[in-house]
C-alpha positions in Angstrom: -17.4 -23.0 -10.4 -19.4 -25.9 -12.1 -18.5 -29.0 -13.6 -19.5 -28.8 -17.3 -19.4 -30.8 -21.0 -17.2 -29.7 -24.2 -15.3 -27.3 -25.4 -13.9 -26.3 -29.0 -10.3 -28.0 -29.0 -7.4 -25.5 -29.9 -4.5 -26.1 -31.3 -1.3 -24.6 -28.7 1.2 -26.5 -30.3 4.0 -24.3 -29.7 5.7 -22.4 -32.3 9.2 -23.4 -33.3 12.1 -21.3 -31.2 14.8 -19.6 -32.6 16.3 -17.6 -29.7 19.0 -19.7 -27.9 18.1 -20.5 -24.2 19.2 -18.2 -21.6 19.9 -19.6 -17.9 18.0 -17.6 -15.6 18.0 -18.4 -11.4 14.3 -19.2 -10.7 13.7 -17.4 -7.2 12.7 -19.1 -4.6 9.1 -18.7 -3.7 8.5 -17.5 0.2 5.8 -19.9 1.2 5.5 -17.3 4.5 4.9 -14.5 2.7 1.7 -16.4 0.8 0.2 -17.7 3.8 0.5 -14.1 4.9 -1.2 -12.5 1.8 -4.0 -15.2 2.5 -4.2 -14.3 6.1 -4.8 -10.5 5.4 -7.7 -11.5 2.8 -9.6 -13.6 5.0 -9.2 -10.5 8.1 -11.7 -8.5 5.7 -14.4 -11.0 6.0 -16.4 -12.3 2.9 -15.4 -10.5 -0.1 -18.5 -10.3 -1.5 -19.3 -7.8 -4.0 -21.4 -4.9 -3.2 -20.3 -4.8 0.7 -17.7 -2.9 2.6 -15.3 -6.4 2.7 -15.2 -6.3 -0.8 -14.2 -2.1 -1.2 -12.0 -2.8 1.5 -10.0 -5.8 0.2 -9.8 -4.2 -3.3 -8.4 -1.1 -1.7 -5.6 -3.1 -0.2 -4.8 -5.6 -3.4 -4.6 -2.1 -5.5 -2.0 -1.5 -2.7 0.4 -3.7 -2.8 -0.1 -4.3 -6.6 1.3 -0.7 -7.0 3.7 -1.6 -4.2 5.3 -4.3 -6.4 6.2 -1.8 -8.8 3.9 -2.7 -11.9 1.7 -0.8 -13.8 -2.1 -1.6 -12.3 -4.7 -1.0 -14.2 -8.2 -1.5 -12.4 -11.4 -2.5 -14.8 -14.6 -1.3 -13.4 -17.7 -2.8 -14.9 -21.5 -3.8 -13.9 -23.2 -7.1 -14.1 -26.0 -8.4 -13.2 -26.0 -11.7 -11.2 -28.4 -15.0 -11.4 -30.1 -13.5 -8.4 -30.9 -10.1 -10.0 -28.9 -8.6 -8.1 -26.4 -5.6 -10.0 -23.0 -6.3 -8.9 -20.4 -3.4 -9.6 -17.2 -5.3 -10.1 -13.6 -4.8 -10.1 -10.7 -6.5 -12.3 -7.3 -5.6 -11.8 -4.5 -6.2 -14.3 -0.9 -5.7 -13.0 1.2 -5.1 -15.9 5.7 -6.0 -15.3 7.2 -4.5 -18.6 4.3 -3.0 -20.4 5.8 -2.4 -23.1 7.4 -5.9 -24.1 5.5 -7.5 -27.1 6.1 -11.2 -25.0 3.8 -11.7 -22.5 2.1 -14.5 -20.3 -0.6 -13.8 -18.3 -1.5 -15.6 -14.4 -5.0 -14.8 -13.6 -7.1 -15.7 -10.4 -10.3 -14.3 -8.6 -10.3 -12.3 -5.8 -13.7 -12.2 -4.4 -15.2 -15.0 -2.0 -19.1 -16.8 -2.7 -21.9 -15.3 -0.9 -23.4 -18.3 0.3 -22.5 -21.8 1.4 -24.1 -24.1 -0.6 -22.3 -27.2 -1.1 -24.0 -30.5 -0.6 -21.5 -31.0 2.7 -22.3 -27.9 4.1 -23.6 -28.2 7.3 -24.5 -24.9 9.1 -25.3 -21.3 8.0 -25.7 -22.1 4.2 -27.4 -19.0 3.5 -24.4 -16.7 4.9 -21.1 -15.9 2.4 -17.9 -17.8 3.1 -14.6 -16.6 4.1 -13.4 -18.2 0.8 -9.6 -18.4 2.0 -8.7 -21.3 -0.4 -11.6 -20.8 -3.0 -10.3 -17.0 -3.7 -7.4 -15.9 -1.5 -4.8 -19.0 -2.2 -4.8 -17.9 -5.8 -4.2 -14.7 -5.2 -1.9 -14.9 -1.9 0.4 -16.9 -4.5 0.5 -14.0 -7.3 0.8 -11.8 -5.1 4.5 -13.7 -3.7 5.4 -14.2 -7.5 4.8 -10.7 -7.9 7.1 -9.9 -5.1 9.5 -12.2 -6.7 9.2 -10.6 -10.2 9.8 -7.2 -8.7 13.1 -8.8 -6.4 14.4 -10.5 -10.0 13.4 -8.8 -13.0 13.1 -10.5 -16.8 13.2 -9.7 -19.7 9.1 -10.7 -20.5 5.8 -9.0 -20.1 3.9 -10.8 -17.4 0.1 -10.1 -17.0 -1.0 -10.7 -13.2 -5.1 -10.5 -13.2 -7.0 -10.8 -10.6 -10.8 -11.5 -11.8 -14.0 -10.4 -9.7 -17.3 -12.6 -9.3 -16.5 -15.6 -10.6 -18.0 -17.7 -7.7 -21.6 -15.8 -7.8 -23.0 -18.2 -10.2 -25.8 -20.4 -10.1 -25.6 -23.9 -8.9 -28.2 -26.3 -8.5 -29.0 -30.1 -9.3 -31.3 -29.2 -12.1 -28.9 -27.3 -13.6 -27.6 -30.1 -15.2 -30.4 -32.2 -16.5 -30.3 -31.0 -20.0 -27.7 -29.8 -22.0 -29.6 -26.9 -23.0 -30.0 -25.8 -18.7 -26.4 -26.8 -18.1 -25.2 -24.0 -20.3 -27.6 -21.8 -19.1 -25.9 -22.5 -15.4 -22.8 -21.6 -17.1 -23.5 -18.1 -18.6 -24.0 -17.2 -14.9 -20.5 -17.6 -13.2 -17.4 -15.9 -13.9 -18.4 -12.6 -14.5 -15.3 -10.4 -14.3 -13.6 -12.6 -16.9 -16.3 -12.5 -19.1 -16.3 -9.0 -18.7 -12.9 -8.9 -19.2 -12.9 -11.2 -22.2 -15.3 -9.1 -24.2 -13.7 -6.0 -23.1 -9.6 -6.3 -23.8 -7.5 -3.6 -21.5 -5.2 -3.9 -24.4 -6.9 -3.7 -28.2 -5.3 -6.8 -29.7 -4.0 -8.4 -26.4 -2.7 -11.7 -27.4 -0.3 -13.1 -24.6 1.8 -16.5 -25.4 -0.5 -18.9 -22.9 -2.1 -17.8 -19.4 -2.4 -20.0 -16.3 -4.8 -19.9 -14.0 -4.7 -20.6 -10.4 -7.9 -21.4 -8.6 -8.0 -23.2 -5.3 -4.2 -23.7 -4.9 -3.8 -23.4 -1.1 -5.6 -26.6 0.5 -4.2 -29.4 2.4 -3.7 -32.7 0.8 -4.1 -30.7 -2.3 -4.2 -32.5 -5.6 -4.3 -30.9 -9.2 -5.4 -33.1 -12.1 -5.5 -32.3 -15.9 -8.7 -30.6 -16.1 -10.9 -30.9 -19.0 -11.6 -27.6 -20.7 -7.3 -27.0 -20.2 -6.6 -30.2 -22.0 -9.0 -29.3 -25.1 -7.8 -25.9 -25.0 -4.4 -26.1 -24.7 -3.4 -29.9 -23.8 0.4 -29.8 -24.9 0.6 -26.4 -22.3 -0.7 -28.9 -19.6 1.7 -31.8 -20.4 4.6 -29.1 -19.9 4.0 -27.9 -16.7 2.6 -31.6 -15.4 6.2 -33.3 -16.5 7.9 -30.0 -15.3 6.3 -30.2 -12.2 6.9 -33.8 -11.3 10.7 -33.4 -12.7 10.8 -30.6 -9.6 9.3 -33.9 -7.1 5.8 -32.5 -7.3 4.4 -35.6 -8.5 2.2 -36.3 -5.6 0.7 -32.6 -6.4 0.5 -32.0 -10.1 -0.8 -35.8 -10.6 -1.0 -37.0 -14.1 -4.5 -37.9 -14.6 -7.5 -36.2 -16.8 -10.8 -35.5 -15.8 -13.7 -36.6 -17.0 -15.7 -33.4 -18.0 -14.6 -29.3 -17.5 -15.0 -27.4 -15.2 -17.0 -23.6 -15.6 -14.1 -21.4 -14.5 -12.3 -18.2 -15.6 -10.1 -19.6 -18.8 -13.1 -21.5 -20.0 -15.0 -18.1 -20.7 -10.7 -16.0 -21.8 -10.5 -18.9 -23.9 -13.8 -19.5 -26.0 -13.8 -15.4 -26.2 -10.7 -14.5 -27.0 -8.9 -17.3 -28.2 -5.9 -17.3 -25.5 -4.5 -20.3 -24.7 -5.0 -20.8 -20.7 -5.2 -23.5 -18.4 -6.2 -24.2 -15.3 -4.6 -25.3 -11.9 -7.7 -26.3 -9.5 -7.6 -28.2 -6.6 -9.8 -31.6 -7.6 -10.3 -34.5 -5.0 -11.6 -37.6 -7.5 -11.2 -38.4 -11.2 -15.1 -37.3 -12.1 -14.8 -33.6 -11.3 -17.2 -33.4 -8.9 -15.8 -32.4 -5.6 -13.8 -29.9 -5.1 -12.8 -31.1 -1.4 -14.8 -31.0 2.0 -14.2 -27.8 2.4 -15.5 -26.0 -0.5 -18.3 -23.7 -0.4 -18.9 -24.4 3.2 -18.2 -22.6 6.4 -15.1 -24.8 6.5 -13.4 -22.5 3.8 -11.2 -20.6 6.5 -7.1 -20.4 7.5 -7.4 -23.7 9.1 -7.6 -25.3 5.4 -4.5 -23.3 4.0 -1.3 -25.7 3.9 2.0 -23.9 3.7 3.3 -26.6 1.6 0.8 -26.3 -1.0 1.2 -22.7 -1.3 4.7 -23.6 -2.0 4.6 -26.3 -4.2 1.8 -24.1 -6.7 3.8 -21.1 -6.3 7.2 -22.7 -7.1 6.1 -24.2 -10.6 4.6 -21.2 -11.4 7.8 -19.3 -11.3 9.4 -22.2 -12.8 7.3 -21.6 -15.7 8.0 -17.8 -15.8 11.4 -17.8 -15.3 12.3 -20.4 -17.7 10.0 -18.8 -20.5 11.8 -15.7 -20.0 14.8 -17.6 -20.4 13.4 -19.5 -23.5 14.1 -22.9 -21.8 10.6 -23.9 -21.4 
């Protein structure tokens, strides 16, 4: 992902309720059991697509997906990438109670970058990364609130999507010298979701909100309000910020906006579709430029993933599921 300009404001206000609030136990969310999950993603290798990690990884998400007792549907599609490269791609949509018209979606992406080409990096730049916070935290913690959504059922249609090449993009200084090049650089990342966003699973899929979890595993972790999610859906972001620093969080979820947006998956659901989604992302200053040390470097391995944080992410996420169910949020 890219830092990037504007983006069309939409108006989430939420619509009045009329249902009165149910109380439903929020589970707790096995911190363990994530770390795990990211643990198993990183044994593949580099997830890159095209290569036997990738297949490999996909064959075991598909897995345990179907292990968590959802419907799984799995979205094939071709794309080609900056590079010129063809890239055969693979979404996967976990569906808990198809058939309720209520739904939220959680989406994250699953692959890891092919090359490590951050300003910090150091050493074998031209070789993919293990990606085990930028890819695998997001989906180690879906995966646990999957678990916890098959241990303590509700009655709400959840959406768990996990979205393929969205870190094979194109990024380069240059890229952002004119406004015309800097959305060029855009069109090139997040590929599955733009995919996706052009091609619904469902034909009129139009869940409540999504949120999107994209670097959610790192130590010393912080998540501002990031730019595209407060123009898309700012009074969405305010809700889970104040939620999360009612649940001590504070120091985590910290209540400051950035600057500019930043080119990731709900950017592309959002200006396609229309679907109010915002986006968790680890962010380590107010301009939106670095995404921490570790960060498309050789760096991103296990010895970046923080327990705590896993926990922390995870938790308000099924805060947020479990008290929309409930119709308390």
């Amino acid at each position: 992902m890219l830092t990037a300009g504007i983006f069309s404001c939409k108006n989430d206000k939420p619509a009045e309720e009329t249902a009165t609030p149910v109380q439903i136990k929020i589970p707790g969310f096995t911190a363990d059991s994530a770390y795990v999950f990211v643990e198993k993603q990183v044994a593949f290798g580099p997830r890159v697509p095209n290569t036997t990690a990738h297949q490999e990884c996909k064959n075991w998400l598909v897995q345990k997906l179907e292990g968590f007792g959802a419907k799984v549907i799995e979205q094939n599609f071709e794309a080609k990438a900056y590079t010129g490269t063809v890239h055969k791609g693979d979404n996967f949509i976990q569906k808990f109670n198809p058939a309720d018209k209520k739904r939220i979606r959680l989406p994250a992406h699953w692959h890891s970058r092919h090359i490590a080409d951050s300003k910090l990096s150091t050493e074998r730049r031209n070789e993919p990364i293990l990606g085990a916070d930028d890819g695998g935290s997001g989906v180690a913690v879906l995966l646990e609130v999957a678990r916890q959504l098959q241990a303590n059922p509700i009655d709400m249609g959840v959406d768990i999507i996990f979205f393929d090449a969205e870190d094979y993009g194109e990024h380069k200084e240059e890229a952002a010298a004119t406004q015309e090049a800097e959305m060029r650089s855009m069109e090139t990342w997040c590929l599955g979701s733009q995919y996706w966003s052009k091609n619904l699973h469902v034909s009129g899929y139009k869940p409540k909100f999504g949120i999107l979890l994209d670097m959610v595993g790192a130590q010393n972790a912080r998540f501002p309000k990031e730019g595209f999610s407060m123009q898309i859906a700012p009074a969405l972001v305010d809700k889970i910020w104040k939620l999360a620093k009612a649940m001590g969080y504070g120091n985590f979820f910290v209540d400051e906006q950035l600057s500019g947006g930043i080119t990731d998956d709900h950017y592309f659901v959002a200006r396609n579709t229309g679907i109010p989604i915002i986006d968790i992302i680890h962010v380590s200053n107010k301009d939106g430029q670095t995404f921490g040390d570790h960060w498309h470097t050789q760096n991103d391995n296990m010895n970046i993933i923080d327990k705590r944080t896993l926990k922390v992410v995870g938790q308000v996420v099924l805060a947020v599921v479990y008290k929309e169910a409930g119709g308390s949020f």
